[in-house]
C-alpha positions, 0 to 999 in steps of 0.5 A, a space after each residue: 500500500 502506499 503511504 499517505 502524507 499523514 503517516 508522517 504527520 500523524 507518526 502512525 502507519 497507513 492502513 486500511 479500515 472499512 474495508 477499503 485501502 484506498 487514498 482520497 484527496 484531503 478534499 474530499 473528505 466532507 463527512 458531517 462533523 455534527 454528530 461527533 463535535 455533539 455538544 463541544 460546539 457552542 449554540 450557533 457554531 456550526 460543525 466544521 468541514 472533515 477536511 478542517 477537522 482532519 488538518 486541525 488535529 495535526 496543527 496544520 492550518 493550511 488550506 492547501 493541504 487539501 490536495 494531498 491524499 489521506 489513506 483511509 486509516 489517517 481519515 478514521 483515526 483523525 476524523 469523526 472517531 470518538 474517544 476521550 482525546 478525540 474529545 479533548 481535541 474536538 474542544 480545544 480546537 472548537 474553543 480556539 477555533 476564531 483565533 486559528 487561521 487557514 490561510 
C-alpha cells in the first residue's frame, strides 16, 4: 500500500479500515462533523468541514493541504472517531477555533 502524507504527520502507519485501502484527496473528505463535535460546539457554531477537522488535529492550518491524499486509516483515526482525546481535541480546537487561521 502506499503511504499517505499523514503517516508522517500523524507518526502512525497507513492502513486500511472499512474495508477499503484506498487514498482520497484531503478534499474530499466532507463527512458531517455534527454528530461527533455533539455538544463541544457552542449554540450557533456550526460543525466544521472533515477536511478542517482532519488538518486541525495535526496543527496544520493550511488550506492547501487539501490536495494531498489521506489513506483511509489517517481519515478514521483523525476524523469523526470518538474517544476521550478525540474529545479533548474536538474542544480545544472548537474553543480556539476564531483565533486559528487557514490561510
Amino acid at each position: 500500500m502506499r503511504k499517505c502524507r499523514f503517516n508522517r504527520l500523524a507518526q502512525t502507519e497507513c492502513g486500511s479500515t472499512s474495508g477499503s485501502s484506498t487514498c482520497v484527496p484531503l478534499k474530499d473528505c466532507t463527512k458531517n462533523t455534527a454528530n461527533h463535535l455533539g455538544k463541544a460546539l457552542a449554540p450557533g457554531k456550526e460543525a466544521i468541514p472533515e477536511w478542517k477537522l482532519i488538518l486541525s488535529r495535526v496543527f496544520i492550518f493550511d488550506q492547501t493541504m487539501t490536495e494531498v491524499n489521506i489513506c483511509q486509516k489517517h481519515r478514521d483515526d483523525l476524523g469523526n472517531t470518538i474517544d476521550t482525546l478525540s474529545k479533548k481535541l474536538c474542544s480545544d480546537i472548537l474553543n480556539n477555533f476564531d483565533r486559528l487561521s487557514y490561510y
